[in-house]
N, C-alpha and C positions, 0 to 999 in steps of 0.2 A: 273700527273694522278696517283701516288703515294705516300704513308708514307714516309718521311726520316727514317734513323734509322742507330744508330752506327756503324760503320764496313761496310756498304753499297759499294759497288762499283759503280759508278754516272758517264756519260759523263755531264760537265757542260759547257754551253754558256751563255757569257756574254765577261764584259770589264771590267777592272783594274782601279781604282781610287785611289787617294791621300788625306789626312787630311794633309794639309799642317800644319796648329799649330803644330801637332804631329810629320809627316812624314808616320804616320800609311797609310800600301796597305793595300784595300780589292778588295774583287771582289765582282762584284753585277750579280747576278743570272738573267739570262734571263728566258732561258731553260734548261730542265733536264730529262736525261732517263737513265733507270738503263742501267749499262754497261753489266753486261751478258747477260742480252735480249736483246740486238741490237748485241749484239759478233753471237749470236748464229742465231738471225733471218737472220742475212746480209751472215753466210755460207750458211745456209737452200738454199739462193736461188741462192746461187756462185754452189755450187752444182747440187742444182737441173739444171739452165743452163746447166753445164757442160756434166750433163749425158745425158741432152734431145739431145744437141749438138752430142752424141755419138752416138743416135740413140739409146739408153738403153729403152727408154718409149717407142719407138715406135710401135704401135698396131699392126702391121704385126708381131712379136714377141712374141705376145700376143698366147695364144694355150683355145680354148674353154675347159672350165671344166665339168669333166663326168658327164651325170644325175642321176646315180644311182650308186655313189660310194661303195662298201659295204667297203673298208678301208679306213677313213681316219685320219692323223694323225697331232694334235694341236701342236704347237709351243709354249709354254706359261710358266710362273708362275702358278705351279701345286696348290700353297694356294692363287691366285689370285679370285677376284668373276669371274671372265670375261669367267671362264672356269667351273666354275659352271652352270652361265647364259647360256654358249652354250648345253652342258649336259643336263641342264631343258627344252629346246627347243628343241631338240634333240628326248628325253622321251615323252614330250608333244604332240609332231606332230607323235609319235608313230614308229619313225624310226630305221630301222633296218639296222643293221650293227656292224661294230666293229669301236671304237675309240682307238688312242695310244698318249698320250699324252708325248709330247718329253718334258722334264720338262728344261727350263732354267731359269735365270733373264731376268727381261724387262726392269731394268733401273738401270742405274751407270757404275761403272768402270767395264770391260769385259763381261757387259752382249752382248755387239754386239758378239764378237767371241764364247757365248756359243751359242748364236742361230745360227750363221756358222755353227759352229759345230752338230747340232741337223738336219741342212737341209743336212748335206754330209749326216749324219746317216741316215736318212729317206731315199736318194739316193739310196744308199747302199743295200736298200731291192730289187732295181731293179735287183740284182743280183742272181743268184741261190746258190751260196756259202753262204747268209746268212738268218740265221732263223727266222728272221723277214717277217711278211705277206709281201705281196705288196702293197705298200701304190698310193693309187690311187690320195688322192687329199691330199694338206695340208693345215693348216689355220696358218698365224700367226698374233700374236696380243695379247695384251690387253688392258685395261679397259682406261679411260679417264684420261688427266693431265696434268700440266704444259706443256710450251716446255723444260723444261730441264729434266723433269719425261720421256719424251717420246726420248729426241735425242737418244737412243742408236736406233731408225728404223730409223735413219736420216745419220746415219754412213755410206761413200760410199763404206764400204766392203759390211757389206751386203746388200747394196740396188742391188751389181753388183750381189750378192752370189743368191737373190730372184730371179732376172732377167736372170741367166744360169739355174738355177732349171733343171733337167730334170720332174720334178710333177709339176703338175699344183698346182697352189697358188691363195689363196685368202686369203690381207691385210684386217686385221680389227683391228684397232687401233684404241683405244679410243673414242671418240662421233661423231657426224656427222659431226660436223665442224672441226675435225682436217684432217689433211692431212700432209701423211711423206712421205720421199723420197722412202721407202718399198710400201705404196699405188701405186704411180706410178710405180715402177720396174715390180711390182705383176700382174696375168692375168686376175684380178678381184679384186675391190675392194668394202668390205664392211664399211657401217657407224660405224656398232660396232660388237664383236660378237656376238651378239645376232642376228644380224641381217645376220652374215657368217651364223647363225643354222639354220634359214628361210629360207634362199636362197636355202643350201643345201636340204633342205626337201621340198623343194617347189613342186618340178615335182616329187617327191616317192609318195608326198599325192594327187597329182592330180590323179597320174596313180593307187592307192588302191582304190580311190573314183571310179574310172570307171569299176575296175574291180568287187568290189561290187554293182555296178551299172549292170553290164553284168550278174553277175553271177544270180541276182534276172533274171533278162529276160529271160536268159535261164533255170533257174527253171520253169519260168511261161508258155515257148512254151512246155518245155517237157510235163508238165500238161495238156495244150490244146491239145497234138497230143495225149495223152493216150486216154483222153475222146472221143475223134473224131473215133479212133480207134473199142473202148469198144461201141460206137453208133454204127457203123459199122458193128462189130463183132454181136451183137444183130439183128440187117437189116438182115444179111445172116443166123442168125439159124432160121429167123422166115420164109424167103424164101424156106430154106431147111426144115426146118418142112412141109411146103406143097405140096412140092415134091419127098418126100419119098417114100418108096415100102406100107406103112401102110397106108399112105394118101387114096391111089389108092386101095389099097384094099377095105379103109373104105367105098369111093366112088365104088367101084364095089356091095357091100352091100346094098348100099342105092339104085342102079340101081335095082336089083333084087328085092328088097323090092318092091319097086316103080311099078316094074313090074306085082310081086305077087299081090298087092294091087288093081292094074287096074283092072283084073281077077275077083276082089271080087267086086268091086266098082268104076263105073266112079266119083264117087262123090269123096272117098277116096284119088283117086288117084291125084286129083286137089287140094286136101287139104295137099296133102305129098308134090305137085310140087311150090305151095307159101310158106310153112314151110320150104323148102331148101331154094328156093330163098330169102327167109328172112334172113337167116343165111348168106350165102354168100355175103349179102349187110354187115351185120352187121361186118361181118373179113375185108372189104374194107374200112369201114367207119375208124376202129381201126388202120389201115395202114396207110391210109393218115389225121390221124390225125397232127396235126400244133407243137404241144408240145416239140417231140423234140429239132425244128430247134427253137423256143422260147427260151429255155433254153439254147440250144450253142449260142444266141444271148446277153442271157442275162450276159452269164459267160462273154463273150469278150468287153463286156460294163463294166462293175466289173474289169477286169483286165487293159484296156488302162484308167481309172480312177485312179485307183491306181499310174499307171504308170507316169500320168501326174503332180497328187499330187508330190511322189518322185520327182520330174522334179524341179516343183517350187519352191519345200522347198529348194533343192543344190541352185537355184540360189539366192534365197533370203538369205541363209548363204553368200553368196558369195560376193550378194550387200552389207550388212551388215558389211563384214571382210574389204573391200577396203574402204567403206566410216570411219568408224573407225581406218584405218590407213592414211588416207589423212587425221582426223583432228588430230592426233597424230600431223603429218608432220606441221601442218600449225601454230598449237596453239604458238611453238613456235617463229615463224616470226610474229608472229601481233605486231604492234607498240609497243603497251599497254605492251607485255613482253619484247621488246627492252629496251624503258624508264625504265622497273622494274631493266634492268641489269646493271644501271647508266649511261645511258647514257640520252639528254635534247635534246630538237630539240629549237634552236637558231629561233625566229621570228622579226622584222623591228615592228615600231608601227601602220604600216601599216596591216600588218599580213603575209606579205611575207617573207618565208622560209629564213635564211641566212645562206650561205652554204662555205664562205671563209673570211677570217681576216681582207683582204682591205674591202673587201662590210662593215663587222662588222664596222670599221673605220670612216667609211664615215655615222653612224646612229648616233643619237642625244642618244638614248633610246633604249632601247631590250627588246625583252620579252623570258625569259627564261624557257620553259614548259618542266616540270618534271614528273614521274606517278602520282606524287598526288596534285600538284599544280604548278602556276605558281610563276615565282619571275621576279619583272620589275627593270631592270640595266640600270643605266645613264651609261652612253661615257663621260670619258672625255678625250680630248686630251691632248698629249704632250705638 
């Protein structure tokens, strides 16, 4: 599943033969895989045993990471993108805080002891002797790559160095599908940095949305209690306008009048007694008019409108943001992008899946389906 190529390093399997005319050995090649990737995959996992055996993974170990960090500080390849990608994610989702970027290598010879060395440092701030903030969380990690781009997270210093941390850690190394022994040590682990800057800003942007969410509400009560108020305040000066000492005067006026008038004329005086009554229907009528309460009706139908609008729109961003990151998530597991990454899915003539060497053995014919066509393969035996 390889190039040969000069200078290679190769486990080879097979068996030794003879040209007797000659006496010429060769060897005939059965199977073949490169030697430093089985070197390196068969520690990975002598390793990883060992520590899980230690109890190094274990989740009771594990420390919940703060929701609103205002320090925290990257572990990375300061000209890497990986650390750019967190920073634009970071900026994007509008978050606030301080970053401190501890700068090491992430891959080759001593990059494992400068990142040691960059988590004592970050330690270190837990202290009041030194001038560095408090670093509340860290990340370490960068961008995707080989296993041997990546062994220096696979090194059991620091995987044990991630795993005493007194700061909570979050592993993000390289793409979704990789996994290093620093993932596991770690209290969290992300698919990539980009995806440590989401997580991190996740519950900051939840909790801005709501507080800009609140702060509209209670702009809009305060508004409703002035008006209700200033409705109020008007009810009582138009009360008190009729109950004044001027009122009572006015009306002791119009008694007198009323009085004089009868004196001059019974007729007068029944003409002065429907003319007031007239008027005093007329100030009742003006009082219990409907208008008011129509208008504080109509203002609190205008505002829970609004309100419900705002409501929908958050959730409908909302639907929108998860169903656009589940097909992120899926597009790459569909078959169709497996085949694209070389790999065939093996079928019988039958059309049944063949999923091991003996079964392959035992078929006359294959059918070998690729992303962009099939190819039909005779069996022959030995």
């Amino acid at each position: 599943d390889f190039e040969l190529q000069d200078g290679m390093e190769v486990l080879a399997f097979g068996e030794i033969s003879v040209y007797e005319p000659r006496g010429n050995y060769q060897l005939i090649v059965r199977a073949m895989v490169e030697d430093g990737l089985g070197r390196l995959q068969q520690e990975f996992e002598r390793l990883k045993r060992q520590l899980a055996a230690e109890g190094l993974f274990d989740e009771e170990k594990k420390v919940e990471i703060p929701s609103f960090p205002s320090v925290i500080g990257m572990i990375t390849s300061p000209t890497g993108a990986a650390v750019q990608d967190f920073i634009r994610i970071l900026k994007r989702r509008a978050w606030r805080g301080r970053l401190i970027v501890f700068p090491t290598k992430v891959q080759g010879e001593g990059a494992a002891k400068e990142m040691i060395d960059a988590l004592k440092l970050a330690e270190s701030s837990l202290k009041k002797s030194t001038l560095l903030p408090v670093v509340e969380l860290l990340v370490i990690g960068r961008g995707g790559g080989s296993l041997e781009d990546l062994w220096a997270f696979n090194e059991e210093a620091l995987a044990r160095a991630v795993a005493d941390c007194a700061i909570p850690i979050i592993s993000a190394v390289g793409h979704e599908i990789d996994f290093t022994l620093s993932d596991f040590a770690a209290d969290v682990r992300a698919e990539t940095p980009s995806a440590a800057a989401e997580l991190i800003s996740s519950e900051f942007l939840q909790i801005e949305e709501r507080v800009e969410y609140a702060s509209a509400e209670l702009g809009q009560i305060v508004d409703d209690k002035i008006r209700e108020l200033r409705d109020q305040c008007a009810i009582a000066e138009g009360r008190l306008a009729l109950l004044s000492p001027k009122a009572k005067v006015e009306q002791g006026l119009l008694r007198l009048d009323d009085l004089t008038n009868r004196l001059n004329s019974f007729v007068r005086e029944q003409l002065s007694a429907k003319r007031h009554a007239l008027v005093e229907a007329s100030s009742r009528i003006g009082y219990l008019s409907p208008e008011p309460e129509i208008k504080l009706l109509k203002n609190d139908y205008e505002s829970k409108r609004a309100r419900f609008e705002r409501v929908m729109e958050i959730l409908y961003q909302s639907k929108i943001l998860r169903l656009n990151q589940a097909q992120a998530r899926l597009e790459p597991l569909a078959p169709a992008a497996v085949l694209k990454r070389g790999f065939a899915m093996v079928r019988s003539s039958s059309g049944d899946l063949v999923e091991r060497r003996s079964v392959a053995r035992k078929k006359k014919a294959l059918t070998l389906q690729f992303h962009d066509g099939k190819v039909e393969v005779d069996i022959r035996k030995d």
